[in-house]
Biopython code that builds the backbone (N, CA, C, O; Angstrom):
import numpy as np
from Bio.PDB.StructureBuilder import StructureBuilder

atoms = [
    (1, "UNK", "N", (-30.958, -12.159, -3.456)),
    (1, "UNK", "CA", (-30.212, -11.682, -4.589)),
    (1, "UNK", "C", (-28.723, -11.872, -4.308)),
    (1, "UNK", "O", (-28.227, -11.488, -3.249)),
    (2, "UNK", "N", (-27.970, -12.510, -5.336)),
    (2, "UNK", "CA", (-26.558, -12.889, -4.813)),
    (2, "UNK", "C", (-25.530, -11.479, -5.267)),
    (2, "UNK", "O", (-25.490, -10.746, -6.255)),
    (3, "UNK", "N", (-24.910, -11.548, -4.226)),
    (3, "UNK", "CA", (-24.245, -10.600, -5.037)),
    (3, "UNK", "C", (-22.348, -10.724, -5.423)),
    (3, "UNK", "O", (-21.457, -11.179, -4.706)),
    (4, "UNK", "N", (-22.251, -10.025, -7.035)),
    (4, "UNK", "CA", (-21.535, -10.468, -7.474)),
    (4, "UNK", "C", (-19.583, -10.419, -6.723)),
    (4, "UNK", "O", (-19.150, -9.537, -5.981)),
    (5, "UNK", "N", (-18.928, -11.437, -7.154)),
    (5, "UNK", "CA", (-17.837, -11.450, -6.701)),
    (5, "UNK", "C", (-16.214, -10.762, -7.314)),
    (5, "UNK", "O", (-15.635, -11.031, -8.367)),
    (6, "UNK", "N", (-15.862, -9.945, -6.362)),
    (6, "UNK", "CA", (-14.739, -8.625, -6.670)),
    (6, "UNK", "C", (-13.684, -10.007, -7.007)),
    (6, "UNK", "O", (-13.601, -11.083, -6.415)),
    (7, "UNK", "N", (-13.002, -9.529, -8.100)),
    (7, "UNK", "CA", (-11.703, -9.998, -8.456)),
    (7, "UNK", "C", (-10.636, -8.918, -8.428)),
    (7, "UNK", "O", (-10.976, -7.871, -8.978)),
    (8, "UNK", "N", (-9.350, -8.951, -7.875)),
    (8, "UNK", "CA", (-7.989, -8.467, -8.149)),
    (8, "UNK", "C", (-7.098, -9.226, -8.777)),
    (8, "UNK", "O", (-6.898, -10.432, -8.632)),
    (9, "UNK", "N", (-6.303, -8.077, -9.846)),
    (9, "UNK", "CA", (-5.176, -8.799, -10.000)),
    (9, "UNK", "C", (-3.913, -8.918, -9.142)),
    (9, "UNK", "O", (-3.814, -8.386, -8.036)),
    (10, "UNK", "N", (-3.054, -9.572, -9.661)),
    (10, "UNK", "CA", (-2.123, -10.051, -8.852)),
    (10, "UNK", "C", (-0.681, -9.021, -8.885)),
    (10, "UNK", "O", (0.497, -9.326, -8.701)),
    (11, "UNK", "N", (-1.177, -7.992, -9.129)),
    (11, "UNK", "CA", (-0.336, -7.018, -9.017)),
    (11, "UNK", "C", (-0.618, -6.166, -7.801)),
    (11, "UNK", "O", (0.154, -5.758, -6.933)),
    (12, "UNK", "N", (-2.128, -5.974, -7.982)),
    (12, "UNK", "CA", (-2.572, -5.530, -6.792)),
    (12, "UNK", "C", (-2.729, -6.289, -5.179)),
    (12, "UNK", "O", (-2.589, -5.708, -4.103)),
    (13, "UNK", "N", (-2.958, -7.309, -5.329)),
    (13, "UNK", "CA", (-2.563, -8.435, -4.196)),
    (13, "UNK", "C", (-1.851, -8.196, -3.822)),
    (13, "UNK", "O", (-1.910, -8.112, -2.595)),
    (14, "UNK", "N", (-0.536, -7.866, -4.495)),
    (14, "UNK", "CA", (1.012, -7.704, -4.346)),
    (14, "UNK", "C", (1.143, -6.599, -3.443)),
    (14, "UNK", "O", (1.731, -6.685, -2.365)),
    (15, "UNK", "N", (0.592, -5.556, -3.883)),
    (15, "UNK", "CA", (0.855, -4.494, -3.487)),
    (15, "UNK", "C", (0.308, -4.180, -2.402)),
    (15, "UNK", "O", (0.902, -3.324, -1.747)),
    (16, "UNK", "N", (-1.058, -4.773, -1.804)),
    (16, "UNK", "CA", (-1.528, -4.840, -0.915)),
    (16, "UNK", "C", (-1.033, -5.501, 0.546)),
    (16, "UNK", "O", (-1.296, -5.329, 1.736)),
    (17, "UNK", "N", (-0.082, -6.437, -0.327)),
    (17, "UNK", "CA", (0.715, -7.287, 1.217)),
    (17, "UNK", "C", (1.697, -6.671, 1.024)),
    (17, "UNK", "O", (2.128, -6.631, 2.176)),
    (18, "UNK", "N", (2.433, -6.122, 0.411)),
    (18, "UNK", "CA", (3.498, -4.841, 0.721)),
    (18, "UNK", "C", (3.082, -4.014, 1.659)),
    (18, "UNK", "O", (3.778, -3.775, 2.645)),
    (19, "UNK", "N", (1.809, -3.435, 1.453)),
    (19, "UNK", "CA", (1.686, -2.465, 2.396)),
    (19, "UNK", "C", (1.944, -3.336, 4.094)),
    (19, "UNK", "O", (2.517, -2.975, 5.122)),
    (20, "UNK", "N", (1.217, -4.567, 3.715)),
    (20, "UNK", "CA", (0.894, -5.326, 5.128)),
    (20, "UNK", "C", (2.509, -5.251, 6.227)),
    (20, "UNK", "O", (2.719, -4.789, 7.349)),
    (21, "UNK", "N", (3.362, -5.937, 5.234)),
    (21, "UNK", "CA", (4.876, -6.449, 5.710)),
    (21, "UNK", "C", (5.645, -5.500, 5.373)),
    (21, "UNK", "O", (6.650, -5.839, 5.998)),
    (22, "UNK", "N", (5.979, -4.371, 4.743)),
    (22, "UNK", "CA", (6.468, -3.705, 4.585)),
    (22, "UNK", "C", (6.314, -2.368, 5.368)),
    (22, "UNK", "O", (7.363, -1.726, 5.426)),
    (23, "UNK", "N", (5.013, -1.688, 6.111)),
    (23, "UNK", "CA", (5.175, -0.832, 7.240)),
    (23, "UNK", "C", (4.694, -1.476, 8.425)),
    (23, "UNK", "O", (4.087, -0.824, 9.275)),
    (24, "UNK", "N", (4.910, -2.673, 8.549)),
    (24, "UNK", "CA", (4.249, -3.583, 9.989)),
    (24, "UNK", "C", (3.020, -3.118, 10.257)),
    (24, "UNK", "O", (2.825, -3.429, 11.432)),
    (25, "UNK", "N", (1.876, -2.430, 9.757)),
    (25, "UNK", "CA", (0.728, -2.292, 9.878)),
    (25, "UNK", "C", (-0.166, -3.357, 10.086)),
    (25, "UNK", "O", (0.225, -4.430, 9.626)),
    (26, "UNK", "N", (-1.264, -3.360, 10.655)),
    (26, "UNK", "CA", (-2.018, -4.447, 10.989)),
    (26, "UNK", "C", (-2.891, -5.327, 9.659)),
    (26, "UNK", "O", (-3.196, -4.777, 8.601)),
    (27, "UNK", "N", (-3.109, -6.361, 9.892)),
    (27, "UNK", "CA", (-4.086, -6.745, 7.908)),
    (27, "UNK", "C", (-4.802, -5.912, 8.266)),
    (27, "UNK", "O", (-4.797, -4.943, 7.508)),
    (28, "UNK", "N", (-5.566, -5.813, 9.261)),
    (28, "UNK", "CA", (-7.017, -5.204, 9.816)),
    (28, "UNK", "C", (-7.173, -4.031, 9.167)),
    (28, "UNK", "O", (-7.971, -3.813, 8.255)),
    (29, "UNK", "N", (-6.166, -3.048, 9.794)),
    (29, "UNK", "CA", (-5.961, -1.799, 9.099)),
    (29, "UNK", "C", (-5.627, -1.421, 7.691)),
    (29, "UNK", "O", (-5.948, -0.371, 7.133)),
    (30, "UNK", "N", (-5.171, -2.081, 7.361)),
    (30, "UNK", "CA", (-4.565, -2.292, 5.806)),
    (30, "UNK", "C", (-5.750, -2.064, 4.996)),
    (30, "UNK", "O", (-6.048, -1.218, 4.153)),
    (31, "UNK", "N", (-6.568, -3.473, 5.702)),
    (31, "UNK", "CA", (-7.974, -3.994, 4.432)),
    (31, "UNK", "C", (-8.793, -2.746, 4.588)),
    (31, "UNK", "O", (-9.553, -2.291, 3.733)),
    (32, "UNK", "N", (-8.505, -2.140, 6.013)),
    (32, "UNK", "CA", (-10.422, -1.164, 5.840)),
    (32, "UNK", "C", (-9.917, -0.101, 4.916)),
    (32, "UNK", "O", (-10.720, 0.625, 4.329)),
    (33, "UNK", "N", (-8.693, 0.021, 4.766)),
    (33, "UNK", "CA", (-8.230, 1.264, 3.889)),
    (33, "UNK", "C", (-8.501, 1.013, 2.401)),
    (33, "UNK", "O", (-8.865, 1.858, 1.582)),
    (34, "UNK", "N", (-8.256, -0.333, 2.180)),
    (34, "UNK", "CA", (-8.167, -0.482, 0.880)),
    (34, "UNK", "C", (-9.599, -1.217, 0.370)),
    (34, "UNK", "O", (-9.771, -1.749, -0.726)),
    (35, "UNK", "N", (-10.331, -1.129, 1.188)),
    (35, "UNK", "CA", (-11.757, -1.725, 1.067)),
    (35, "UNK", "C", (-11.977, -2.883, 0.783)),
    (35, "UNK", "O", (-12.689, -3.174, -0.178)),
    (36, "UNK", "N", (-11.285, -3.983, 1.733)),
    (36, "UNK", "CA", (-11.318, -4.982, 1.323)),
    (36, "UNK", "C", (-11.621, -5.948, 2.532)),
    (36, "UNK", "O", (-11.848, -5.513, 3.661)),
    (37, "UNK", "N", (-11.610, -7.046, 2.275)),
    (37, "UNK", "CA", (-12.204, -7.931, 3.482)),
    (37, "UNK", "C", (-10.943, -8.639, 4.368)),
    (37, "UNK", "O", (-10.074, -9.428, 4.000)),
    (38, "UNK", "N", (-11.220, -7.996, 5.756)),
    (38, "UNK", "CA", (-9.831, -8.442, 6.630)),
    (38, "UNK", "C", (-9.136, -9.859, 6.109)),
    (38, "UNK", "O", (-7.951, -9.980, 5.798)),
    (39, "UNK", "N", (-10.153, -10.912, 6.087)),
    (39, "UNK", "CA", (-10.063, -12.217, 5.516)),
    (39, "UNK", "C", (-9.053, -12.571, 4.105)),
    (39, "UNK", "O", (-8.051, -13.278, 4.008)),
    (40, "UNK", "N", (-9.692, -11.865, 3.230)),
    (40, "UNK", "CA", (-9.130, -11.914, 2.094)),
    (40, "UNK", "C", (-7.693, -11.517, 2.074)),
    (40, "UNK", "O", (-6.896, -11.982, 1.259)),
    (41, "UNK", "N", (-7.373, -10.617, 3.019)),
    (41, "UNK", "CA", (-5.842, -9.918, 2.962)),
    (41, "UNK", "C", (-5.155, -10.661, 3.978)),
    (41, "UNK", "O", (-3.951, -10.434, 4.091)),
    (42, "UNK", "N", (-5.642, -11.435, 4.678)),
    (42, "UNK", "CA", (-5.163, -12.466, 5.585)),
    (42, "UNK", "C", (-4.403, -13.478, 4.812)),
    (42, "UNK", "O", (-3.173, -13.484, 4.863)),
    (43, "UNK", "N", (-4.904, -14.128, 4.271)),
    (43, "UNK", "CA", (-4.999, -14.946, 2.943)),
    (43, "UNK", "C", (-3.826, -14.808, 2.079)),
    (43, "UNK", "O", (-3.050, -15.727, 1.815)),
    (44, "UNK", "N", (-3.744, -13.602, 1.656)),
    (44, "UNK", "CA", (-2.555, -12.719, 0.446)),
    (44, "UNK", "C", (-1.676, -13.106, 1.611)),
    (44, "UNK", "O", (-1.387, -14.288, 1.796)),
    (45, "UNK", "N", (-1.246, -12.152, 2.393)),
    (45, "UNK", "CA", (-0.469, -12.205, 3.489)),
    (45, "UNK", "C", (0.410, -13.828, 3.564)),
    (45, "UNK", "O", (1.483, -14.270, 3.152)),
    (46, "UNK", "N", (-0.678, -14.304, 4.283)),
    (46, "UNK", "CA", (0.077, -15.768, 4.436)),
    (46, "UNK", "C", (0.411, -16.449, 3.495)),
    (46, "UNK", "O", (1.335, -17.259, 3.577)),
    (47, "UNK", "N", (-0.477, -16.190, 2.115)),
    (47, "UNK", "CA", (0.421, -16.969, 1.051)),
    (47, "UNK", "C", (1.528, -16.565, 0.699)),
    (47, "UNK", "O", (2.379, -17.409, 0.415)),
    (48, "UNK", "N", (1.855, -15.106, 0.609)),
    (48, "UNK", "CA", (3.033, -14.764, -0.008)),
    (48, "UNK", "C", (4.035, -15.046, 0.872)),
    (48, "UNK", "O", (5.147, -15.282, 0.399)),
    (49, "UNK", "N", (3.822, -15.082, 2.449)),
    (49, "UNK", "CA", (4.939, -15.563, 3.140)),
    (49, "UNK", "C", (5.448, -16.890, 3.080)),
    (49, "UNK", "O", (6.609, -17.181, 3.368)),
    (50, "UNK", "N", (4.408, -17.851, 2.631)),
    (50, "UNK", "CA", (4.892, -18.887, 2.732)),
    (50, "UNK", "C", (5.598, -19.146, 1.320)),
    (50, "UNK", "O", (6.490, -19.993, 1.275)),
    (51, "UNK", "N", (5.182, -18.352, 0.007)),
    (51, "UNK", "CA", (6.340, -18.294, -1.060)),
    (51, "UNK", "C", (7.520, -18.082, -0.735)),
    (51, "UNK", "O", (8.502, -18.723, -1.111)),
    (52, "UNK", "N", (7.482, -16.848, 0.235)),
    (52, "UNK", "CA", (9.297, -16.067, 0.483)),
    (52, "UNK", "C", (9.555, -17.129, 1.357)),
    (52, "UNK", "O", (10.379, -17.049, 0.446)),
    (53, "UNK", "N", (9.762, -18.236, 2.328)),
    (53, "UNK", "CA", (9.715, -19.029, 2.973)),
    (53, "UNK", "C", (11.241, -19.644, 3.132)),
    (53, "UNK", "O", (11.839, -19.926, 4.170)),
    (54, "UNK", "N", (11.721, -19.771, 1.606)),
    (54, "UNK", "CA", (12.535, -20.655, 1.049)),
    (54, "UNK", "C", (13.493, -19.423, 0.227)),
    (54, "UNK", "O", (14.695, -19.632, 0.065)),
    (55, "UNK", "N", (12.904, -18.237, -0.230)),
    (55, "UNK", "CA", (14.125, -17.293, -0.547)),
    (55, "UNK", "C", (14.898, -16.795, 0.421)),
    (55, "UNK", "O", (16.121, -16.658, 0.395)),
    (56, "UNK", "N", (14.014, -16.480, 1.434)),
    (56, "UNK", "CA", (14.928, -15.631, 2.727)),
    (56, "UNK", "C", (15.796, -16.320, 3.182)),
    (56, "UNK", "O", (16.568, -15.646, 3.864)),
    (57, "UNK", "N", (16.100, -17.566, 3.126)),
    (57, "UNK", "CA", (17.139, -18.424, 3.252)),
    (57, "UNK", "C", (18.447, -17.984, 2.887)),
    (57, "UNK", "O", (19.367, -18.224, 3.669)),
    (58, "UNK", "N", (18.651, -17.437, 1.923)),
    (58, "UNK", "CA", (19.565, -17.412, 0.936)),
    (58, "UNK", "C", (20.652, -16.002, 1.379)),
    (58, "UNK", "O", (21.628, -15.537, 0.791)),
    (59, "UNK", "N", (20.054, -15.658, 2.513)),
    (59, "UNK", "CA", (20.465, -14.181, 2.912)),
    (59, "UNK", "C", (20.774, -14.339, 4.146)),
    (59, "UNK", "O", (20.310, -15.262, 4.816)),
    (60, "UNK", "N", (21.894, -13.143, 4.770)),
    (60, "UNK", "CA", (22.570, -13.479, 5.556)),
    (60, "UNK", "C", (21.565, -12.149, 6.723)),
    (60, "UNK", "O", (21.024, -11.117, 6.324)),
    (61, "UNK", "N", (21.620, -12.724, 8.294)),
    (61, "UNK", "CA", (20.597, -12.005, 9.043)),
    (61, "UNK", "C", (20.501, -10.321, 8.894)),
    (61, "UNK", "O", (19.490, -9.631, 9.026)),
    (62, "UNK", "N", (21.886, -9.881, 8.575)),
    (62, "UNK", "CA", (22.311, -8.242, 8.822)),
    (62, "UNK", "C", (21.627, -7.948, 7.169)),
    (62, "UNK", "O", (21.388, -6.786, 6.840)),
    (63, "UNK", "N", (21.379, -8.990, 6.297)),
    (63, "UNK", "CA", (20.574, -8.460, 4.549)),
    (63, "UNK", "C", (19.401, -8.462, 4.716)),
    (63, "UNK", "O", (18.577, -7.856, 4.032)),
    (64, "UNK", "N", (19.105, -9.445, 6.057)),
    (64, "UNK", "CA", (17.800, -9.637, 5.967)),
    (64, "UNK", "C", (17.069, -8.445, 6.392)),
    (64, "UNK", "O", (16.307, -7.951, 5.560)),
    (65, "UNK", "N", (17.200, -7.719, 7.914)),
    (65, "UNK", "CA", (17.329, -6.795, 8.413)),
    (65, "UNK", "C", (17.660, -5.496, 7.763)),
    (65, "UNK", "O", (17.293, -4.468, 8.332)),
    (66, "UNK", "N", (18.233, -5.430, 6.770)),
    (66, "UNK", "CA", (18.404, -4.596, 6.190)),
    (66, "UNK", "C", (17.119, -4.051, 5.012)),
    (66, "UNK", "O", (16.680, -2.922, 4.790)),
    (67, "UNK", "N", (16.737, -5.549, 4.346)),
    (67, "UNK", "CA", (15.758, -5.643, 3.000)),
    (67, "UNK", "C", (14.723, -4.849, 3.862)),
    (67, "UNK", "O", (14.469, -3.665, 3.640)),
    (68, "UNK", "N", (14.102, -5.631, 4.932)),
    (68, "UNK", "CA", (12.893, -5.029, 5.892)),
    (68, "UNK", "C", (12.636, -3.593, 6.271)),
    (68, "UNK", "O", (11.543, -3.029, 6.327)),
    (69, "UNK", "N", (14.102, -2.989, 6.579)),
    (69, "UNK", "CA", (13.834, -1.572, 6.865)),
    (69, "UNK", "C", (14.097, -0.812, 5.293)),
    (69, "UNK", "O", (13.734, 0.362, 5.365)),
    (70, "UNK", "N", (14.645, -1.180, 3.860)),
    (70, "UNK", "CA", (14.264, -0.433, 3.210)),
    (70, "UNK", "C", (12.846, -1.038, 2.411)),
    (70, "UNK", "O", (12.538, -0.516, 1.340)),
    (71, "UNK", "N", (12.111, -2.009, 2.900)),
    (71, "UNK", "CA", (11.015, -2.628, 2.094)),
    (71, "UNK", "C", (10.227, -1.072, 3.329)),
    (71, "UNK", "O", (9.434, -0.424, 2.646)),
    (72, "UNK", "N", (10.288, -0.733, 4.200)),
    (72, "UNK", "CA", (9.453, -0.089, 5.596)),
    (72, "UNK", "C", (9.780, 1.206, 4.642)),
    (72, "UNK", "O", (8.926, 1.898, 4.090)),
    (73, "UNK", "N", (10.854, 1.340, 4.586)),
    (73, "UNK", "CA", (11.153, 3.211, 3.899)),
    (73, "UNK", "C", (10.617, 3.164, 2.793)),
    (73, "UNK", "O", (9.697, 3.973, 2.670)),
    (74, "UNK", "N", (10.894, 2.319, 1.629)),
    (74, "UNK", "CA", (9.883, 2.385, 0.133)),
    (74, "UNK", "C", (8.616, 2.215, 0.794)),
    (74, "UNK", "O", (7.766, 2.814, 0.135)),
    (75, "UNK", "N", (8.213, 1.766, 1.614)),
    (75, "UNK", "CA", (6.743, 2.596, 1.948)),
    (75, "UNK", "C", (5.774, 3.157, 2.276)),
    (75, "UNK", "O", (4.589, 3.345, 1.998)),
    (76, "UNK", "N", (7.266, 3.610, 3.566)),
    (76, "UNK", "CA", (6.808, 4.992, 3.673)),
    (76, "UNK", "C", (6.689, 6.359, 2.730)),
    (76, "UNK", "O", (5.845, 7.250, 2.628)),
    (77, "UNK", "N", (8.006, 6.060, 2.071)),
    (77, "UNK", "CA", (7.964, 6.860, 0.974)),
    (77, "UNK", "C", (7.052, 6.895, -0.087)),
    (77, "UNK", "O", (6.647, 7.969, -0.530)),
    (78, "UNK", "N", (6.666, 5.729, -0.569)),
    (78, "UNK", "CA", (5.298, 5.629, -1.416)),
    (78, "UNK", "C", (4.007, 6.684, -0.920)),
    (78, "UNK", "O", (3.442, 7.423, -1.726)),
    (79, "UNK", "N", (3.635, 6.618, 0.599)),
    (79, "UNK", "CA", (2.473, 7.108, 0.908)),
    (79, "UNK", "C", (3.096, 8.873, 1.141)),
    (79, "UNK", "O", (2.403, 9.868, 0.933)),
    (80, "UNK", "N", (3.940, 8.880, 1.415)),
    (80, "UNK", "CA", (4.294, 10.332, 1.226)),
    (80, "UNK", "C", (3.815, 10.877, -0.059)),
    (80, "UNK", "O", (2.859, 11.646, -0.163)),
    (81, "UNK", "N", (4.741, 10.305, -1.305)),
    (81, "UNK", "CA", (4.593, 10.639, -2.257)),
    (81, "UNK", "C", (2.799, 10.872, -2.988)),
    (81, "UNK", "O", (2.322, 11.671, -3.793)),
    (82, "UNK", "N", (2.219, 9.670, -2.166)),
    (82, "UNK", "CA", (0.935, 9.869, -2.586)),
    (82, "UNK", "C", (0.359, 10.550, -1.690)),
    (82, "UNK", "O", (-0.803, 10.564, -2.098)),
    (83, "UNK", "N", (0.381, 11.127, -0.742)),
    (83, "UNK", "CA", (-0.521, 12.354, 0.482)),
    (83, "UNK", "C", (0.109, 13.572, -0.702)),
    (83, "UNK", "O", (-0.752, 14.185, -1.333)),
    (84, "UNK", "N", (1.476, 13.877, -0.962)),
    (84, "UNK", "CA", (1.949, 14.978, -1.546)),
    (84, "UNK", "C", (1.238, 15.415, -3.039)),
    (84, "UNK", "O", (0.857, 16.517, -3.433)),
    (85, "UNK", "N", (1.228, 14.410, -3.534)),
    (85, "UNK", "CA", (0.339, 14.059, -4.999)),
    (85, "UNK", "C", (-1.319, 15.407, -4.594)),
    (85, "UNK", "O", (-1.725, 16.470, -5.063)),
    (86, "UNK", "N", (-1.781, 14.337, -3.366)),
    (86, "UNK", "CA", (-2.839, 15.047, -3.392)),
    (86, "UNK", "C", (-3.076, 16.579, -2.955)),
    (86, "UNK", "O", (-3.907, 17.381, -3.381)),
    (87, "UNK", "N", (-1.969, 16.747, -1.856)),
    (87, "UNK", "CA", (-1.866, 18.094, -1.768)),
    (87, "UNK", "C", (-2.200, 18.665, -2.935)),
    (87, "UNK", "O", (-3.329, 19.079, -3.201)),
    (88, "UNK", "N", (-0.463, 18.738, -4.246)),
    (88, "UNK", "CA", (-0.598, 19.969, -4.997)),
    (88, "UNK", "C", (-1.637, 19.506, -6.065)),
    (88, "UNK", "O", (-1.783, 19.949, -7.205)),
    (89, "UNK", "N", (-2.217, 18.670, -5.532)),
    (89, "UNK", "CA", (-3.910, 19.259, -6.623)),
    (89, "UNK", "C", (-4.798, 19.753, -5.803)),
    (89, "UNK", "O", (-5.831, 20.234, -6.270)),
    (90, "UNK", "N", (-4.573, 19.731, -4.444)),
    (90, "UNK", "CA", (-5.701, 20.518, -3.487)),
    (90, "UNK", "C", (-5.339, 21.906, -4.394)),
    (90, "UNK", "O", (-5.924, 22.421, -5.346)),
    (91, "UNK", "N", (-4.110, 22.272, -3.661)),
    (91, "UNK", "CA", (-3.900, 23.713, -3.943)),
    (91, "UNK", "C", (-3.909, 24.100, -5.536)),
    (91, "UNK", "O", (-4.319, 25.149, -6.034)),
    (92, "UNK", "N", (-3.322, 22.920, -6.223)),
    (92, "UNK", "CA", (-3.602, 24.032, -7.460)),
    (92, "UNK", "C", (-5.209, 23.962, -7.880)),
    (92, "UNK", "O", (-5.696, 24.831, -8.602)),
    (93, "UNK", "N", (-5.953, 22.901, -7.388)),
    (93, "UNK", "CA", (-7.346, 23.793, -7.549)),
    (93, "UNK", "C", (-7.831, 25.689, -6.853)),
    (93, "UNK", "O", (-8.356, 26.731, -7.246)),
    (94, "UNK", "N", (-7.131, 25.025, -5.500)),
    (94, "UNK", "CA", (-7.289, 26.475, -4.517)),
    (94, "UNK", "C", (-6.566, 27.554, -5.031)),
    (94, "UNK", "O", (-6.648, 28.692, -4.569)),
    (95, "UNK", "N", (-5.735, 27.175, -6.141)),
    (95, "UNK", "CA", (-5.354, 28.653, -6.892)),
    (95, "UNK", "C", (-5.701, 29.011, -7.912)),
    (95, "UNK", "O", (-5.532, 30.177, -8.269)),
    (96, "UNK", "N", (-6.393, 27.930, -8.804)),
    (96, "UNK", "CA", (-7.186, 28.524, -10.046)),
    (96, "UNK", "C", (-8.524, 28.936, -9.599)),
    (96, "UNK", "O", (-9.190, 29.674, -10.325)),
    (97, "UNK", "N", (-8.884, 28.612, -8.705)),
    (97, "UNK", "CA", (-10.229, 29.367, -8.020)),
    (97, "UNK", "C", (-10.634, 30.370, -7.576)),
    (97, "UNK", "O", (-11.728, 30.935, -7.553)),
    (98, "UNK", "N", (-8.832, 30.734, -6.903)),
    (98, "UNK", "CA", (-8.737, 32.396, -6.737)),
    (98, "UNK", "C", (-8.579, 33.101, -7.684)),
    (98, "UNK", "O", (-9.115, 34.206, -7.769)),
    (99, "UNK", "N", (-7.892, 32.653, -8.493)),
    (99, "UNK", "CA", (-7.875, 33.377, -10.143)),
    (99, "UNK", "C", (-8.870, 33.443, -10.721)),
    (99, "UNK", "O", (-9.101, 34.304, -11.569)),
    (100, "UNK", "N", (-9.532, 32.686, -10.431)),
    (100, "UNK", "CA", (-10.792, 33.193, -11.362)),
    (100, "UNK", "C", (-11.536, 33.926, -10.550)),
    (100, "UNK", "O", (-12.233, 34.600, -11.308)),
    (101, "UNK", "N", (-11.873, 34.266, -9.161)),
    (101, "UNK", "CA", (-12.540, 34.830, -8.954)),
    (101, "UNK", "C", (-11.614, 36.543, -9.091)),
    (101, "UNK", "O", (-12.211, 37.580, -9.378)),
    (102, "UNK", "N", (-10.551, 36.491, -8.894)),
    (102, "UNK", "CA", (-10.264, 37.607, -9.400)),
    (102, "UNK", "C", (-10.432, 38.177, -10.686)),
    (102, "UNK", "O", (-10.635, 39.391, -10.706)),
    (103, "UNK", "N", (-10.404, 37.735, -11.468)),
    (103, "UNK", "CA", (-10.806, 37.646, -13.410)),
    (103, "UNK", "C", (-12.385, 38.144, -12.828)),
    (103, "UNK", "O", (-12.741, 39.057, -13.573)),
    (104, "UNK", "N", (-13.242, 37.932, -11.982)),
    (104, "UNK", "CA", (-14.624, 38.200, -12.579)),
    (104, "UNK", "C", (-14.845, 39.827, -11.782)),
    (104, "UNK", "O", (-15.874, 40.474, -11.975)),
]
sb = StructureBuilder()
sb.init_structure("model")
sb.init_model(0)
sb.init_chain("A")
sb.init_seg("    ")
for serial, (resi, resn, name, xyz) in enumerate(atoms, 1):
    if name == "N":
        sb.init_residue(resn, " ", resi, " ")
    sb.init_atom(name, np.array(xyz, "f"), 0.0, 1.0, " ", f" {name:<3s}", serial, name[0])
structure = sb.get_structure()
């Protein structure tokens, strides 16, 4: 039985080799997070580098160095923002739960 083949868009590709080059994380690690096949994010990876190939040119070493550590902080900050996300819905479940058990 064959089984059928996952498509992404190219927004998400995107965003996926952000994570890669943007917190120096491993593909390896990247893909098992995002459920995807080490291979496939290998792939994203090297293509998009070889797009930027010919822009990074255009920049002087101290911009370049610079783009990298705020491309590293936007995402770190991204995953903050999303661990924090999930917090206050932990808790505001964990507080309408106490409320209601007080109500009964």
């Amino acid at each position: 039985m064959g089984s059928t083949r996952r498509r992404f868009t190219p927004e998400f590709k995107d965003e996926a080799v952000k994570l890669v080059i943007n917190t120096g994380r491993p593909v390896a690690v990247v893909a098992r997070e995002l459920g995807l096949q080490e291979q496939s994010l290998g792939r994203w990876v090297n293509a998009f580098k070889a797009r930027q190939t010919g822009v990074g040119a255009a920049l002087s070493e101290a911009d370049q160095a610079e783009l990298v550590r705020l491309r590293k902080e936007n995402a770190e900050l991204k995953l903050d923002r999303a661990f924090l996300k999930k917090a206050s819905l932990f808790f505001a479940q964990e507080v309408s739960d106490t409320n209601a058990k007080r109500s009964n």
